[in-house]
SEGU-377968 format. One record per atom (N, C-alpha, C, O): x, y, z; residue number from 1; residue in three letters. Coordinates in nm, 2 decimals, m for minus. Layout:
residues N
X  Y  Z  NUM  ALA
...
This chain:
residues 89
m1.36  m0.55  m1.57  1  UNK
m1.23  m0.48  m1.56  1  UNK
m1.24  m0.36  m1.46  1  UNK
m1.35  m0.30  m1.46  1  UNK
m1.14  m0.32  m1.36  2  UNK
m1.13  m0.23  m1.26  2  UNK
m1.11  m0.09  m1.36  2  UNK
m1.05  m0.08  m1.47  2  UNK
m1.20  0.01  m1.28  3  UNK
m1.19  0.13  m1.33  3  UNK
m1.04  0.20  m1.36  3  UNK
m0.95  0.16  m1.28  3  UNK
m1.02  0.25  m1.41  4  UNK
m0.86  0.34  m1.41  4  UNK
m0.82  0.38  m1.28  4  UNK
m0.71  0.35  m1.24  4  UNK
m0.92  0.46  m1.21  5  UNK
m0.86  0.51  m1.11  5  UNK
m0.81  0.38  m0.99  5  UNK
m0.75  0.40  m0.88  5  UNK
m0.86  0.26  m1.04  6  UNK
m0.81  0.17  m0.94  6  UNK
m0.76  0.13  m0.97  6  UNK
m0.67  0.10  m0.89  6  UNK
m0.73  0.07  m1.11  7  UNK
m0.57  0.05  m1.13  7  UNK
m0.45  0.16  m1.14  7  UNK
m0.33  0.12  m1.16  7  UNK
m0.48  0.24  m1.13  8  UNK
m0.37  0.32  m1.11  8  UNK
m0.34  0.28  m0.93  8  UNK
m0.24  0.22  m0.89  8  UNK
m0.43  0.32  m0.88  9  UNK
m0.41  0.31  m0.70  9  UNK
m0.34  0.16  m0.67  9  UNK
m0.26  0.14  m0.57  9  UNK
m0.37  0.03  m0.79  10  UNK
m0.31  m0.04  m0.73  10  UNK
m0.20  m0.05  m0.77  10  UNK
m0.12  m0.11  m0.70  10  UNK
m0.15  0.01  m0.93  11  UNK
m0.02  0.02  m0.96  11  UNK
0.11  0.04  m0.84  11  UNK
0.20  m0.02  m0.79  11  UNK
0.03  0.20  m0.82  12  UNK
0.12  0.29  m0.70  12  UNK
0.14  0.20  m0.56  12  UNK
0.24  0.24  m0.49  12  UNK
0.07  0.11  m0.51  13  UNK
0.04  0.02  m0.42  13  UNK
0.18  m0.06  m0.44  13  UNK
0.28  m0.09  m0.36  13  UNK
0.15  m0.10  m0.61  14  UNK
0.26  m0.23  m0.60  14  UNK
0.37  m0.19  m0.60  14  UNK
0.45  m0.23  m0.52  14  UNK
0.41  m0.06  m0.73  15  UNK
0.52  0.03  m0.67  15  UNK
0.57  0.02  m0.51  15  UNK
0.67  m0.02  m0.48  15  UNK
0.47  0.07  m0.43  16  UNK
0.54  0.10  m0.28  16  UNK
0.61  m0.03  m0.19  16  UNK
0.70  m0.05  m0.11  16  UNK
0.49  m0.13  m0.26  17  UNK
0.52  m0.29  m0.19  17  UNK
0.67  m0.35  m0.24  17  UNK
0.74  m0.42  m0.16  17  UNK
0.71  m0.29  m0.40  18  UNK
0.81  m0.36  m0.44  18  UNK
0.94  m0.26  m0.36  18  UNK
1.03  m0.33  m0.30  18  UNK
0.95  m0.10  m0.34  19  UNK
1.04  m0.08  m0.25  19  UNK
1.06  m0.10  m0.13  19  UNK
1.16  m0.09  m0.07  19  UNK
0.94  m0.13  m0.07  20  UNK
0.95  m0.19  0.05  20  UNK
1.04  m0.33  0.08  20  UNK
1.13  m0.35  0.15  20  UNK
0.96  m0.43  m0.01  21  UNK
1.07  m0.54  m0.04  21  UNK
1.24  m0.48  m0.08  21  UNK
1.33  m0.46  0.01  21  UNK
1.23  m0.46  m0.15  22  UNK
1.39  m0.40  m0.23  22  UNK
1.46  m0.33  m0.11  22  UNK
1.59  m0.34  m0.11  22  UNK
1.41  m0.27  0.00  23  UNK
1.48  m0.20  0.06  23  UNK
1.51  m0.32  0.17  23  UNK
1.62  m0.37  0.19  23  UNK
1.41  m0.37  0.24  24  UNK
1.43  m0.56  0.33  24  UNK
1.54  m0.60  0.26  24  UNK
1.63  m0.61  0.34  24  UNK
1.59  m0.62  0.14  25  UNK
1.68  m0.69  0.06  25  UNK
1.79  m0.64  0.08  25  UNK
1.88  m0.72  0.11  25  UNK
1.82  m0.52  0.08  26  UNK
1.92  m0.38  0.07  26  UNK
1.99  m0.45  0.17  26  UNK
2.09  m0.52  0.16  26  UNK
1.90  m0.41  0.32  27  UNK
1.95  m0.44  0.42  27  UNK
1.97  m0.57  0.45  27  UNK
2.07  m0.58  0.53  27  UNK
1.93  m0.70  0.41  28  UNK
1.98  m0.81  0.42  28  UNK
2.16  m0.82  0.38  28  UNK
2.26  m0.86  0.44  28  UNK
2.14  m0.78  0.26  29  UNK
2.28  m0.77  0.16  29  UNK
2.36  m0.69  0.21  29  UNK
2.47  m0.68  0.16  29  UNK
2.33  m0.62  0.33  30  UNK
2.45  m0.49  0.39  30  UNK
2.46  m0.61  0.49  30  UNK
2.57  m0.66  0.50  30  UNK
2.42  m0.63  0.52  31  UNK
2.45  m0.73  0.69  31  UNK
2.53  m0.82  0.63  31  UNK
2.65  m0.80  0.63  31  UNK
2.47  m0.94  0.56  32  UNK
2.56  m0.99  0.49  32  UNK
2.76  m0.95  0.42  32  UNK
2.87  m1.01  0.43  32  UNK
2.73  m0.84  0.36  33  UNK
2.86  m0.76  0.38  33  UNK
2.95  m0.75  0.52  33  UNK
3.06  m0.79  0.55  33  UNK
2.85  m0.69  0.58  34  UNK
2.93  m0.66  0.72  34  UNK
2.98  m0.80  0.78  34  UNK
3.09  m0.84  0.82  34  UNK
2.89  m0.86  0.76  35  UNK
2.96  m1.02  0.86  35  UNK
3.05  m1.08  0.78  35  UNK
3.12  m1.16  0.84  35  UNK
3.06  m1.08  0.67  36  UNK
3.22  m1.10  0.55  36  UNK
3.32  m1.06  0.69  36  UNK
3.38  m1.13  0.77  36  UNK
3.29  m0.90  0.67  37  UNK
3.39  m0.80  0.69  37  UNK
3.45  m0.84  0.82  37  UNK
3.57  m0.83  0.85  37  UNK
3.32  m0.89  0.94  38  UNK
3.36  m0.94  1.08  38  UNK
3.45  m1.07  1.09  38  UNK
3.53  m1.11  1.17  38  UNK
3.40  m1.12  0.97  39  UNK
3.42  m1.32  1.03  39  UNK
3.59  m1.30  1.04  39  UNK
3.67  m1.21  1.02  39  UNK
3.61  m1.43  1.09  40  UNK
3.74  m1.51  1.16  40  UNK
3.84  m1.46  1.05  40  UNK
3.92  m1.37  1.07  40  UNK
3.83  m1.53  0.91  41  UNK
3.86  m1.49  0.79  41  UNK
3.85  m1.40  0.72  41  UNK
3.87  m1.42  0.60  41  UNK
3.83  m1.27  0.76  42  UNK
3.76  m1.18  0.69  42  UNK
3.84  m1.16  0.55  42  UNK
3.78  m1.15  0.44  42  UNK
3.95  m1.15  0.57  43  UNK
4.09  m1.10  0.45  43  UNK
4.06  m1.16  0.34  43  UNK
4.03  m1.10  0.24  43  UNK
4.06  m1.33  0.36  44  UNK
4.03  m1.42  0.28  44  UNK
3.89  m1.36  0.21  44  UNK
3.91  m1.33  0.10  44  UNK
3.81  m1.35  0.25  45  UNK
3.62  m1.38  0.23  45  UNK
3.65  m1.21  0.12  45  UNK
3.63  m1.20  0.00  45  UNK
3.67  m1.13  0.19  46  UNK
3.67  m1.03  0.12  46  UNK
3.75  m0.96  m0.02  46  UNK
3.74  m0.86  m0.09  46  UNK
3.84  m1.10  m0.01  47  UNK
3.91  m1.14  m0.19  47  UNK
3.81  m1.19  m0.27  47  UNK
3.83  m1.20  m0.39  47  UNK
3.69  m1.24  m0.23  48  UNK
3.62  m1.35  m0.31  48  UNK
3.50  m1.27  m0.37  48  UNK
3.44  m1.17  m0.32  48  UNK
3.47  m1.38  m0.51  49  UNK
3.35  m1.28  m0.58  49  UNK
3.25  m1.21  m0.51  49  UNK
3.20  m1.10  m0.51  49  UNK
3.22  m1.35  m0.43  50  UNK
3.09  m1.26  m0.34  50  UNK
3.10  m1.17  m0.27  50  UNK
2.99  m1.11  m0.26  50  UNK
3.19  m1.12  m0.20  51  UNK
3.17  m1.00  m0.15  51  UNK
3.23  m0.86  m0.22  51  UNK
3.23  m0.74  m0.17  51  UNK
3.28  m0.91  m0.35  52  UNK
3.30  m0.79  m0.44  52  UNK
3.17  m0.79  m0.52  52  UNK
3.16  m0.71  m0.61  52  UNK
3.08  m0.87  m0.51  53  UNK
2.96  m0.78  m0.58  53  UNK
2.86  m0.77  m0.46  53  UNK
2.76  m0.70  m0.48  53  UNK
2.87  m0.83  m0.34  54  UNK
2.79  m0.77  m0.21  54  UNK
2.84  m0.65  m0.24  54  UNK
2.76  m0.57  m0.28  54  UNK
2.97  m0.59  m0.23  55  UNK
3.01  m0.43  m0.22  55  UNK
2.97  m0.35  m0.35  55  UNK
2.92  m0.24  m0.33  55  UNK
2.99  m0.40  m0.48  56  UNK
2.92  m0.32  m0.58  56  UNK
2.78  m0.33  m0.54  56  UNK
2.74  m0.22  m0.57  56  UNK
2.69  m0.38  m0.49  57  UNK
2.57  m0.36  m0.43  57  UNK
2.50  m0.26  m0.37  57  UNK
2.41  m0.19  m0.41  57  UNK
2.58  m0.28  m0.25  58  UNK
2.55  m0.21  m0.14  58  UNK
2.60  m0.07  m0.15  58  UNK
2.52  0.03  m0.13  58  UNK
2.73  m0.06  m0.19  59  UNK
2.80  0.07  m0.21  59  UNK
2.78  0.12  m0.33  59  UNK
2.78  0.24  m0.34  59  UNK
2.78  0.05  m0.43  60  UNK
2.81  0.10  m0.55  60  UNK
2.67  0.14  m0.67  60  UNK
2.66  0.22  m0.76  60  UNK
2.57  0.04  m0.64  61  UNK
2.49  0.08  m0.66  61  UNK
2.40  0.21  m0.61  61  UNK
2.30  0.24  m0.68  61  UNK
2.42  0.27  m0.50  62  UNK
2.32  0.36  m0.41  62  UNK
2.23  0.29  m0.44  62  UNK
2.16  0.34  m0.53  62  UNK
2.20  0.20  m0.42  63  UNK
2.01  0.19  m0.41  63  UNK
1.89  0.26  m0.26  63  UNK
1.76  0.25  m0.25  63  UNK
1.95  0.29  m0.21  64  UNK
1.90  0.35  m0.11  64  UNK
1.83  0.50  m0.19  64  UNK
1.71  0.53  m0.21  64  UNK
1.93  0.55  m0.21  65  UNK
1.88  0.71  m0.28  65  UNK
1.78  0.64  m0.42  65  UNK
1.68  0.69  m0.45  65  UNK
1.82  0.55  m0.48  66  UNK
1.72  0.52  m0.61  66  UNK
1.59  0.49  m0.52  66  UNK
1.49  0.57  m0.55  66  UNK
1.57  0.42  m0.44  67  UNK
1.43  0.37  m0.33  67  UNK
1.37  0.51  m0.32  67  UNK
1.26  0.53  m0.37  67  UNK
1.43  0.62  m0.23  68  UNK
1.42  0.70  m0.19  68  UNK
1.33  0.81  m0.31  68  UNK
1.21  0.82  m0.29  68  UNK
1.39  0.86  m0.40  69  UNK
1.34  0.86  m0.52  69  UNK
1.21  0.81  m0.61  69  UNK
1.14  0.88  m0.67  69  UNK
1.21  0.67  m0.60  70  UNK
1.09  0.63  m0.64  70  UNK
0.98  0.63  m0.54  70  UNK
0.87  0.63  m0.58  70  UNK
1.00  0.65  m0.42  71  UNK
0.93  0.68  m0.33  71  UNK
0.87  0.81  m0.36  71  UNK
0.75  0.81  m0.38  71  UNK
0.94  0.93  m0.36  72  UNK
0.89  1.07  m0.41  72  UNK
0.83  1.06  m0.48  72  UNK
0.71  1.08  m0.45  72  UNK
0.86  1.02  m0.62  73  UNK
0.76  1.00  m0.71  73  UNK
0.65  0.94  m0.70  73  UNK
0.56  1.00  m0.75  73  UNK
0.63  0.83  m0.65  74  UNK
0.50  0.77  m0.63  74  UNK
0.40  0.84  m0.55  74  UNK
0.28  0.83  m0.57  74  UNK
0.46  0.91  m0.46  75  UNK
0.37  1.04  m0.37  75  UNK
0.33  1.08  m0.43  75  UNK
0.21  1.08  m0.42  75  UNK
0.39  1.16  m0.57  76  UNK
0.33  1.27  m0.66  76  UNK
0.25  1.16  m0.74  76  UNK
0.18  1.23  m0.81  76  UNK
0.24  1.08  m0.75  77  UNK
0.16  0.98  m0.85  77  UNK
0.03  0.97  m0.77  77  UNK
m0.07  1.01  m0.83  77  UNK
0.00  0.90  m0.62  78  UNK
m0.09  0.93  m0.56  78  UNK
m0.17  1.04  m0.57  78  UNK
m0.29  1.05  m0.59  78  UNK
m0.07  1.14  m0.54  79  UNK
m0.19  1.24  m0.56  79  UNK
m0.21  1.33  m0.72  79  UNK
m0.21  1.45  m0.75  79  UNK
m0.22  1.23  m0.77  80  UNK
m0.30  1.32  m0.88  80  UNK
m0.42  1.31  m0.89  80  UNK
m0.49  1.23  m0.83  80  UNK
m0.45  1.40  m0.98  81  UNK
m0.58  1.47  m1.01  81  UNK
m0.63  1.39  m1.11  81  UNK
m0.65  1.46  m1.21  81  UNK
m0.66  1.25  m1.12  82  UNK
m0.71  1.20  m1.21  82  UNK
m0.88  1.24  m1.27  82  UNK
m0.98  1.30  m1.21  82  UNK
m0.84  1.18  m1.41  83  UNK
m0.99  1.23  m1.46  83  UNK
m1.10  1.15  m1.38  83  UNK
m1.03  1.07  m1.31  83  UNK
m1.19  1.13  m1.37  84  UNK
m1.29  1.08  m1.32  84  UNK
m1.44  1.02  m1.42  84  UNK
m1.52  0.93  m1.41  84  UNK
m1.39  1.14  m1.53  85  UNK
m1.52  1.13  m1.67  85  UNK
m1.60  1.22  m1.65  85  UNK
m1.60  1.31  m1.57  85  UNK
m1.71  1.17  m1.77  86  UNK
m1.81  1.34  m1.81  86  UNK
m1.90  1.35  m1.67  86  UNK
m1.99  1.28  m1.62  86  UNK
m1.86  1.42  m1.64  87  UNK
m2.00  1.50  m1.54  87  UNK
m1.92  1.50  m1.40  87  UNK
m1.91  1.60  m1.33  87  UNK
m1.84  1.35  m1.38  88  UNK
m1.78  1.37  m1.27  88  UNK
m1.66  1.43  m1.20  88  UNK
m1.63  1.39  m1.08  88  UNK
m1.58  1.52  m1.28  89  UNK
m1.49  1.59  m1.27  89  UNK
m1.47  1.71  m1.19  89  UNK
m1.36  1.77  m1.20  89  UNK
């Protein structure tokens, strides 16, 4: 089994990897929105479910500031001051 201090490092790792993904996504789902909003049809497309939960999405969720957020924190999570054990501290 990996020491603590390395699973912690890789926790914060997967943390960072999954907002990284999440935010790739964010932006897929805004674009997606947007080309609703452009296409030929737009009026039509923009009555339909999917683009009223592309819009609770994108807009209504902020996930941008939630990303943003978990980002901060995981900074402060990196750098802590983990114990190390007797002698090595």
């Amino acid at each position: 089994m990996a020491s603590r201090i390395t699973r912690w490092n890789e926790a914060i790792q997967s943390i960072e990897k999954g907002v990284e993904q999440l935010s790739g996504l964010c932006e897929e789902y805004r674009e997606w929105k947007e080309n609703l909003e452009f296409a030929e049809n737009a009026d039509n497309l923009m009555q339909g479910g999917t683009y009223q939960k592309l819009e609770e999405l994108v807009e209504g969720l902020d996930i941008e500031s939630k990303l943003e957020w978990i980002t901060e924190n995981a900074d402060e999570l990196k750098e802590a001051d983990l114990p190390r054990g007797f002698g090595r501290d």
